[in-house]
C-alpha positions as CSV (number, residue, x, y, z in Angstrom):
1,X,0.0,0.0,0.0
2,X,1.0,3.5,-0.4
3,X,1.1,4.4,3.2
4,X,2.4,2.0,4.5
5,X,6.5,1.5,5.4
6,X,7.4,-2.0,4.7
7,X,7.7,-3.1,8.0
8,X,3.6,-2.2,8.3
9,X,4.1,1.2,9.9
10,X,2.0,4.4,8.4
11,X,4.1,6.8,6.4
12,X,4.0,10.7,7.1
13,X,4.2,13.3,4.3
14,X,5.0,15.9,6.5
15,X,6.1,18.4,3.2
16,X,2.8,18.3,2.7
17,X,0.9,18.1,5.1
18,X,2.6,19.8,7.9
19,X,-0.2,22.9,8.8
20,X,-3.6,23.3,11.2
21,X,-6.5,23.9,9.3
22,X,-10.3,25.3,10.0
23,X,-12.9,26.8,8.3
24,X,-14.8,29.3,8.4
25,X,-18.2,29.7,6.9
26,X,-19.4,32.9,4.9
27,X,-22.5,33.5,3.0
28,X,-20.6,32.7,-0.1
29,X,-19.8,29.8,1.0
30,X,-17.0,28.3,3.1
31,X,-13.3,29.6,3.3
32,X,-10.3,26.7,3.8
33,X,-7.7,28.7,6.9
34,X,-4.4,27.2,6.8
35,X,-1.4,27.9,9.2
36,X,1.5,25.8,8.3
37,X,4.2,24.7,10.7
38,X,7.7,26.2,10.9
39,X,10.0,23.9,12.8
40,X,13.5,25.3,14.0
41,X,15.0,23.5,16.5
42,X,13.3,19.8,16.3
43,X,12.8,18.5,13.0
44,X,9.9,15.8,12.2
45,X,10.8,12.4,12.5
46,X,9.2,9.2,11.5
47,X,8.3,6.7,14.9
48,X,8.8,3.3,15.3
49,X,6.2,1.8,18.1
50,X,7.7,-1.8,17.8
């Protein structure tokens, strides 16, 4: 599968998906927010639970 590692784990795409999001509803209709993330001193990593 594609998000999968091969040792069964979930991949991240952190390039891509690294923000918080919300929307916000107008009478035109609704408006996508998005703050991305900025790391600095702690880069993300991928985890290994087993």
């Amino acid at each position: 599968m594609e998000h999968l590692s091969s040792e069964g784990e979930a991949k991240r795409d952190d390039k891509n998906y690294s923000f918080v999001a919300a929307w916000e509803y107008q009478q035109e209709g609704a408006k996508l927010h998005e703050e991305h993330f900025h790391f600095e001193f702690i880069k993300p990593s991928v985890r290994n639970y087993k």
